[in-house]
PyMOL CGO cylinders between C-alpha atoms (Angstrom):
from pymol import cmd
from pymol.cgo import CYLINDER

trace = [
    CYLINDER, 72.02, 40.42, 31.04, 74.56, 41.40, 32.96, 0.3, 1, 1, 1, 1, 1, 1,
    CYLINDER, 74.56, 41.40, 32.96, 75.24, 45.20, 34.36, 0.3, 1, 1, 1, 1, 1, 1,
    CYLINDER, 75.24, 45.20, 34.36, 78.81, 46.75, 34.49, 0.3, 1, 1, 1, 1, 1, 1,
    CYLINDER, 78.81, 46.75, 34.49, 79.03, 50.16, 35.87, 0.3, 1, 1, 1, 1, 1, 1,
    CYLINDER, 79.03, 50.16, 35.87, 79.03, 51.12, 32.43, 0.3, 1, 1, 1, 1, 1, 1,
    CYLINDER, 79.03, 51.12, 32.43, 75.44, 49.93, 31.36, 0.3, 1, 1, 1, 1, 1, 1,
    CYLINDER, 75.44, 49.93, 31.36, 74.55, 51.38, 34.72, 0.3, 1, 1, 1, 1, 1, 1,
    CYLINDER, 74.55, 51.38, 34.72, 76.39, 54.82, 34.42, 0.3, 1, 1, 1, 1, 1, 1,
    CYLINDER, 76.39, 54.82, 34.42, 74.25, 55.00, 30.94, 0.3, 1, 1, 1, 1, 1, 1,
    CYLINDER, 74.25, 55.00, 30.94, 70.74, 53.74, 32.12, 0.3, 1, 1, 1, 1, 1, 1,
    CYLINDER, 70.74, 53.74, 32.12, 70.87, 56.48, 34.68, 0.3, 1, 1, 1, 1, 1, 1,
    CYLINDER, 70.87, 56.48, 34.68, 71.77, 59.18, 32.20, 0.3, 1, 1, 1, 1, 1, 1,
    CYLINDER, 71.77, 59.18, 32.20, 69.18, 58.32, 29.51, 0.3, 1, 1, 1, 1, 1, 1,
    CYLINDER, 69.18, 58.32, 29.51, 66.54, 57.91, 32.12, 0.3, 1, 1, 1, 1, 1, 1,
    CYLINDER, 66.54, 57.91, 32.12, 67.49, 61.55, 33.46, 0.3, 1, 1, 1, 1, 1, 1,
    CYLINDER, 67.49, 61.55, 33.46, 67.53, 62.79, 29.87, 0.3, 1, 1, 1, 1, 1, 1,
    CYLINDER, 67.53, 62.79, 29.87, 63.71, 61.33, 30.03, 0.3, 1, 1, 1, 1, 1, 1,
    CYLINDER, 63.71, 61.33, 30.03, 64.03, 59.11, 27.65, 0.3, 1, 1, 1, 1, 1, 1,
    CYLINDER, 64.03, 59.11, 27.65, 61.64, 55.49, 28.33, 0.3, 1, 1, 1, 1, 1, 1,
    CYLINDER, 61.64, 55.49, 28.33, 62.75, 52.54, 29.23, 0.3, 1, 1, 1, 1, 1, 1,
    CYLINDER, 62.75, 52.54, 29.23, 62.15, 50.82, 25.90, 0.3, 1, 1, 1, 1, 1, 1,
    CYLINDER, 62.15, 50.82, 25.90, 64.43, 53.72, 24.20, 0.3, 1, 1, 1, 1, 1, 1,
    CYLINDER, 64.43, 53.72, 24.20, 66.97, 52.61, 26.48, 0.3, 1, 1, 1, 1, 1, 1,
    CYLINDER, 66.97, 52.61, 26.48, 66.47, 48.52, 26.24, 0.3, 1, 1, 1, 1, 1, 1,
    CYLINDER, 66.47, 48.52, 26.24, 66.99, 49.08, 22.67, 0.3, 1, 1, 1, 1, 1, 1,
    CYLINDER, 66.99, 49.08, 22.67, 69.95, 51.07, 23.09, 0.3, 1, 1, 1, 1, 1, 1,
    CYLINDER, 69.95, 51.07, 23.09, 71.33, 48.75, 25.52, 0.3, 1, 1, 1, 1, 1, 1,
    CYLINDER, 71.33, 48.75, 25.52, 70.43, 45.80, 23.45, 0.3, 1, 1, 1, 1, 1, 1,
    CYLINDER, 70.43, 45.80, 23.45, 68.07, 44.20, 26.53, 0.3, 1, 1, 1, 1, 1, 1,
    CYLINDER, 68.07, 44.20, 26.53, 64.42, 43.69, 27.11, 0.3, 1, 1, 1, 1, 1, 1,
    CYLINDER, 64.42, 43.69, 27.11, 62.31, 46.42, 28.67, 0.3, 1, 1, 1, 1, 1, 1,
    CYLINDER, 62.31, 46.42, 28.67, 61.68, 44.34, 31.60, 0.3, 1, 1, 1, 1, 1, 1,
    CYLINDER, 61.68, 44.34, 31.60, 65.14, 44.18, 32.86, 0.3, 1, 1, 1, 1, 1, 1,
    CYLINDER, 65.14, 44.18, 32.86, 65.42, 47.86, 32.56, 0.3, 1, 1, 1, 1, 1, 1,
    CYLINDER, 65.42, 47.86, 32.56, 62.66, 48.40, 34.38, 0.3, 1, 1, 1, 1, 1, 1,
    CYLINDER, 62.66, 48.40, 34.38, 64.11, 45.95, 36.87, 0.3, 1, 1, 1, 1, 1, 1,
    CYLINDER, 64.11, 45.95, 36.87, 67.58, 48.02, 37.20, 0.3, 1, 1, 1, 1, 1, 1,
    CYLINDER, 67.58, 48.02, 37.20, 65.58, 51.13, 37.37, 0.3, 1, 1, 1, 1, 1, 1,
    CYLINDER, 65.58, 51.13, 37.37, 63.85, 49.64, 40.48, 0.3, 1, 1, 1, 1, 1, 1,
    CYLINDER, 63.85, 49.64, 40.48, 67.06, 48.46, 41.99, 0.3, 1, 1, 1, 1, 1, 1,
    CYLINDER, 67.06, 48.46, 41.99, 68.19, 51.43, 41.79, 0.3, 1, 1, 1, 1, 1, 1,
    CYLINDER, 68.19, 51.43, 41.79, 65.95, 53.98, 43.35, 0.3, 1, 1, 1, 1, 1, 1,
    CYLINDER, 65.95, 53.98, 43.35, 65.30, 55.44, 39.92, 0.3, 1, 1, 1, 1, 1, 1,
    CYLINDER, 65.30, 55.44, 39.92, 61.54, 56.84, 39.82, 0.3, 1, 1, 1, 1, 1, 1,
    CYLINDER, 61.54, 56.84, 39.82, 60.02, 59.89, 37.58, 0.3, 1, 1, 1, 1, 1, 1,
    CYLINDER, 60.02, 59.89, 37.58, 58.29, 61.95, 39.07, 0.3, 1, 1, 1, 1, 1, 1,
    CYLINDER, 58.29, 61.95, 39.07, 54.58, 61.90, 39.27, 0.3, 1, 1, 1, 1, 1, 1,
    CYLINDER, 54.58, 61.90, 39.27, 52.90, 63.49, 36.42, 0.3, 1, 1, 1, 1, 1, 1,
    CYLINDER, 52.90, 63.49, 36.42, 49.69, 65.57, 37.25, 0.3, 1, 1, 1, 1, 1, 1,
    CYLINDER, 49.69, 65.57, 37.25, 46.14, 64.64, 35.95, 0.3, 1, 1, 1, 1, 1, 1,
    CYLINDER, 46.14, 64.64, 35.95, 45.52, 65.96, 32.94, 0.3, 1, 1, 1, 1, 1, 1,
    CYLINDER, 45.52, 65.96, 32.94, 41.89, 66.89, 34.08, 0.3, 1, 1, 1, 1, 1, 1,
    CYLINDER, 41.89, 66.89, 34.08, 40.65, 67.99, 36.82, 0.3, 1, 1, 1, 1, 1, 1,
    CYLINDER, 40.65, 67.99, 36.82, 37.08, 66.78, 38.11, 0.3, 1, 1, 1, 1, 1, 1,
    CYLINDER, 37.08, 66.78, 38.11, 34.79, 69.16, 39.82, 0.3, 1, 1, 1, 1, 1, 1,
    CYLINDER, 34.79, 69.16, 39.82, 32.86, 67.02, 42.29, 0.3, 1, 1, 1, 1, 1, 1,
    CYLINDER, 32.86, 67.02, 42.29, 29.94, 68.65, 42.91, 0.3, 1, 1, 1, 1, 1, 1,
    CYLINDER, 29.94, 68.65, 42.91, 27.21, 68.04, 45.58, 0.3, 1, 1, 1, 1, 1, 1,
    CYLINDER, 27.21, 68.04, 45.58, 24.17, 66.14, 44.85, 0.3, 1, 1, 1, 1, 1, 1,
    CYLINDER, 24.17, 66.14, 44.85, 21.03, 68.56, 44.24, 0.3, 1, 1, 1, 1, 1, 1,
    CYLINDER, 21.03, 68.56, 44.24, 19.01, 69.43, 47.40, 0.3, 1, 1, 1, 1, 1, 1,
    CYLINDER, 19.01, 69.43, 47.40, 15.54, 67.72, 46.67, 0.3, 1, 1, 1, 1, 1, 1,
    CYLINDER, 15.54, 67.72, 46.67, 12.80, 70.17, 47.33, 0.3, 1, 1, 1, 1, 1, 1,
    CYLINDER, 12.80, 70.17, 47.33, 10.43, 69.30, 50.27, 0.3, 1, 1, 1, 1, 1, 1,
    CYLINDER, 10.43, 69.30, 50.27, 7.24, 68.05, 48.26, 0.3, 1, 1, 1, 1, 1, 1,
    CYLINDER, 7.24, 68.05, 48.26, 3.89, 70.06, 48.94, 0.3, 1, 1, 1, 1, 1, 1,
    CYLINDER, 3.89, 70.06, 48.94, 1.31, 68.16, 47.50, 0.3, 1, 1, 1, 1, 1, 1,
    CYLINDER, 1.31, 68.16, 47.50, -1.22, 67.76, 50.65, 0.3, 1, 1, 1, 1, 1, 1,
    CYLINDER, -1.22, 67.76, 50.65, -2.27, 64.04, 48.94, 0.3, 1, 1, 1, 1, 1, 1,
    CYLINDER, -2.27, 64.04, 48.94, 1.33, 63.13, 49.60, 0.3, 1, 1, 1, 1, 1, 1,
    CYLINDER, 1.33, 63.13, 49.60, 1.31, 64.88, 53.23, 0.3, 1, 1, 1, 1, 1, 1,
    CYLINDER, 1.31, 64.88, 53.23, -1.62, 63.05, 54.38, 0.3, 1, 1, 1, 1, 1, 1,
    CYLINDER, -1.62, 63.05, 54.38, -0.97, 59.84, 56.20, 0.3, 1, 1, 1, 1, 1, 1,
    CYLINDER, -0.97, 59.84, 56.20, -2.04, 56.08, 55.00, 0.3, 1, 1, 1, 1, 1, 1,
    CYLINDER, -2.04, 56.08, 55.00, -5.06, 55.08, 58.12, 0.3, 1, 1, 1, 1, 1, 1,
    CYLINDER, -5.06, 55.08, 58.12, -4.41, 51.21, 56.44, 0.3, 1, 1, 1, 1, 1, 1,
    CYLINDER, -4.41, 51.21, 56.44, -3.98, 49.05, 53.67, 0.3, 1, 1, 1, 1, 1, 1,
    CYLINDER, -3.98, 49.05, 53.67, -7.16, 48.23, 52.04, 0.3, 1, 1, 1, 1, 1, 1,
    CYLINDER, -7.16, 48.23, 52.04, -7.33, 45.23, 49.73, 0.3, 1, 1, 1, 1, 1, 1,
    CYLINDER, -7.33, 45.23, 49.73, -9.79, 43.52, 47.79, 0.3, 1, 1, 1, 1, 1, 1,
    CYLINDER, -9.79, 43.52, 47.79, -10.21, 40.06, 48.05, 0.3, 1, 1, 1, 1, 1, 1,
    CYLINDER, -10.21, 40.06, 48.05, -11.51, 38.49, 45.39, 0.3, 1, 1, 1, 1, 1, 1,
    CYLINDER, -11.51, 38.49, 45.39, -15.27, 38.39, 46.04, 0.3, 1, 1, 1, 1, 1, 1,
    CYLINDER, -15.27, 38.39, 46.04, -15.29, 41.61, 46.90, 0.3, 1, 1, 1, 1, 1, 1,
    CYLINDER, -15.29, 41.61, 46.90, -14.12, 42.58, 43.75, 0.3, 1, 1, 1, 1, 1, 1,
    CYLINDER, -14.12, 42.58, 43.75, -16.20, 43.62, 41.37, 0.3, 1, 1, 1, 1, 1, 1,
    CYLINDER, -16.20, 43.62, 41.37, -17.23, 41.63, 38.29, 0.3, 1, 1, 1, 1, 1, 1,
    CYLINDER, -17.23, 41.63, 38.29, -17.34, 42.93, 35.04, 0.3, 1, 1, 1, 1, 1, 1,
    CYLINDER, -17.34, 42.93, 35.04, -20.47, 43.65, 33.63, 0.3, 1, 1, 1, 1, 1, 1,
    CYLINDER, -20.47, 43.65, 33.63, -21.39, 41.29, 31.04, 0.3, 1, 1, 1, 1, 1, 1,
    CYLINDER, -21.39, 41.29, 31.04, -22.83, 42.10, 27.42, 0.3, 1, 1, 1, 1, 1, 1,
    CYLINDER, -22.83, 42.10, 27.42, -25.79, 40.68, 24.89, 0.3, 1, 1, 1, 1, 1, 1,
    CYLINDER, -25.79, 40.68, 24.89, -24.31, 39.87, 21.72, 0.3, 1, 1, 1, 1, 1, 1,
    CYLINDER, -24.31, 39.87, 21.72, -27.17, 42.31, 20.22, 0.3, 1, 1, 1, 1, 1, 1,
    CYLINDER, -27.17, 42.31, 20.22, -25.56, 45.10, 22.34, 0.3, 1, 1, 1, 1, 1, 1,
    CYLINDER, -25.56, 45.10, 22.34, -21.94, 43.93, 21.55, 0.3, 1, 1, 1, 1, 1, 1,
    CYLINDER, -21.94, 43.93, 21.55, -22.69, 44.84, 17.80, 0.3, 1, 1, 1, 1, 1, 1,
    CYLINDER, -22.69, 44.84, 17.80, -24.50, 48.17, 18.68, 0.3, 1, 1, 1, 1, 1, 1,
    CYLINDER, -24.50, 48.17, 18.68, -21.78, 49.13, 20.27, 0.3, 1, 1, 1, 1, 1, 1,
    CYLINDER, -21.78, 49.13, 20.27, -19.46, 48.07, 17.29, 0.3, 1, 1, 1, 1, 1, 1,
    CYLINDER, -19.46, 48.07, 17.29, -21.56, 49.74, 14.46, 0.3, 1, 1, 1, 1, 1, 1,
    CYLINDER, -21.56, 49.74, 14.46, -21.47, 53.09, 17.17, 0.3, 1, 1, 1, 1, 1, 1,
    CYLINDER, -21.47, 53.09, 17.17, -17.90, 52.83, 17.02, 0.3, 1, 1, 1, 1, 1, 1,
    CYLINDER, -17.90, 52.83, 17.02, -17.41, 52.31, 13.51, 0.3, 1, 1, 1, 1, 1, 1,
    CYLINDER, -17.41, 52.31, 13.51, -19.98, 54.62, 13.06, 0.3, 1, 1, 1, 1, 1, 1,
    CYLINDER, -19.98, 54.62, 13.06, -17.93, 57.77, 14.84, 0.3, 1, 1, 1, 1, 1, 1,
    CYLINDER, -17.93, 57.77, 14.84, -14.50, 57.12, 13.37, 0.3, 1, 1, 1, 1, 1, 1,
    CYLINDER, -14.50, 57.12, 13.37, -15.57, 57.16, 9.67, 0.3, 1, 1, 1, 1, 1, 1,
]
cmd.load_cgo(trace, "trace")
């Protein structure tokens, strides 16, 4: 498209009545884009609207010191099983495996 002083004269006055630049393509009979383009060209801005909300950042919560004295006391060393130290578990008679069954049976009924 191309801009005579008139299309110019009239950009500049919608855009100070506020109106957007798609109001004005349409009323100019051009795309939005080469409004926007004009608008650029010539110094044309809005000004900056405010947030509409306002964020409180707030300071993270000061952790409390812990007082536990299992915590306080220091590790002497890492102690690991290997696996013959470990114990094995203990191993059961199939008599004493159904004792313990009818026991258990026995108690929740």
């Amino acid at each position: 498209m191309g801009w005579d002083a008139k299309d110019i004269t009239l950009l500049t006055k919608l855009w100070s009545a506020g109106q957007s630049a798609t109001q004005i393509a349409r009323r100019l009979g051009c795309s939005r884009n080469a409004v926007c383009g004009m608008l650029t060209r010539q110094g044309l801005k809005r000004g900056r609207r405010p947030p509409t909300a306002r964020p409180k950042i707030r300071r993270p919560p000061k952790l409390k010191p812990m007082t536990s004295t299992a915590c306080a006391r220091a590790v002497a060393k890492k102690v690991s099983r290997s696996t013959t130290e470990r114990q094995q578990p203990k191993e059961f008679s199939r008599q004493q495996l159904y004792a313990m069954l009818a026991e258990a049976v026995k108690n929740t009924g």
